[in-house]
C-alpha positions in Angstrom: -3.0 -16.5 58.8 -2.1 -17.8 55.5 -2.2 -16.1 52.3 -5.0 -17.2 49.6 -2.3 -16.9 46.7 0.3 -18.8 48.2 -2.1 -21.7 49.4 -4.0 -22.1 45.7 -0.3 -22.2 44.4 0.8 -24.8 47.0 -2.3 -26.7 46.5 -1.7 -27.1 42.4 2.0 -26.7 42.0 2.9 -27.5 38.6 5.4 -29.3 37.5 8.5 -28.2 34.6 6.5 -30.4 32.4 3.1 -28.9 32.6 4.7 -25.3 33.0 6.6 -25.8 29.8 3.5 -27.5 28.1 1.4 -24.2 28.9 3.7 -21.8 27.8 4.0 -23.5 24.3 0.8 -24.1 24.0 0.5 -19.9 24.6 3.1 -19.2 22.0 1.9 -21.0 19.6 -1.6 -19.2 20.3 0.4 -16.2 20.1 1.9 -17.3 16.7 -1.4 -18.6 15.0 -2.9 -15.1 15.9 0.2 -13.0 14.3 0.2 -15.0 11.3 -3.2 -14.6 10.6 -2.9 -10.4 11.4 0.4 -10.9 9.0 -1.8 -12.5 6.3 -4.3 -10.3 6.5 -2.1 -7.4 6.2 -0.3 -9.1 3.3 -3.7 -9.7 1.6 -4.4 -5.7 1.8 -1.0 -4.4 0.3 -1.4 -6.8 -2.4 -4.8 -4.8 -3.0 -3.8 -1.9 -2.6 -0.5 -2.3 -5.0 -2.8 -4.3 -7.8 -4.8 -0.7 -7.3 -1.9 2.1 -7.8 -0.9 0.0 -10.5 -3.7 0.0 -12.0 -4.3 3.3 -12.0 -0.3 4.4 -13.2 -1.8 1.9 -15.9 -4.5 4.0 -16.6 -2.1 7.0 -16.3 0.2 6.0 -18.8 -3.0 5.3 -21.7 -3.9 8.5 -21.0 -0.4 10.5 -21.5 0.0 8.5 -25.1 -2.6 10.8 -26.1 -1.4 13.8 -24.7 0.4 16.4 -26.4 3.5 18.0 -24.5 3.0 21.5 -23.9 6.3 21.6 -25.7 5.6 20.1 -28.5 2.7 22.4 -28.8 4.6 25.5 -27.9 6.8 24.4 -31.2 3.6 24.2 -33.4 2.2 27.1 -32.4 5.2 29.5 -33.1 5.6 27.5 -36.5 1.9 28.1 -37.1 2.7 31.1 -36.5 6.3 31.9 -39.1 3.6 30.4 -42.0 0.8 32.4 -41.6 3.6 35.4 -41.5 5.8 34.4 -44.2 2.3 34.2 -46.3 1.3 37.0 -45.0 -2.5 35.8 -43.4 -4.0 38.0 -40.7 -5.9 36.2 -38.4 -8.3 37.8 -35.9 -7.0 37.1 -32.3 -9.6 37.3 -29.4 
């Protein structure tokens, strides 16, 4: 009794050639497909980096305008030495 595997393989042996031309011809399916996956997850961390920097963008616009609590920690206690030294009282809540 022969075996159904070994007879299809007898009856279409393939030659170097042929076994060589499908294997390529399987990489470079293999290839195609990972380039385009690559592309495609190039195309979306492009986006998403255009994005964050848009947003530090918008970030940075909005800390011109912002006063350090710092800076106003200084204003305050010199508001403060003025409305002493000229002796104002003010009503604090």
């Amino acid at each position: 009794m022969k075996n159904k595997k070994t007879e299809h393989i007898r009856e279409e042996d393939m030659s170097v050639r042929e076994l060589s031309v499908l294997m390529l011809k399987s990489f470079d399916s293999a290839q195609q497909y990972v380039d385009k996956r690559f592309e495609s997850i190039t195309h979306e961390v492009r986006s998403g980096f255009k994005k964050v920097e848009t947003q530090i963008n918008t970030i940075n616009r909005n800390n011109v305008n912002v006063v350090r609590q710092e800076d106003f920690n200084k204003l305050e206690n010199r508001v403060t030495d003025i409305e002493e030294v000229l002796e104002l009282k003010i009503k604090k809540n």
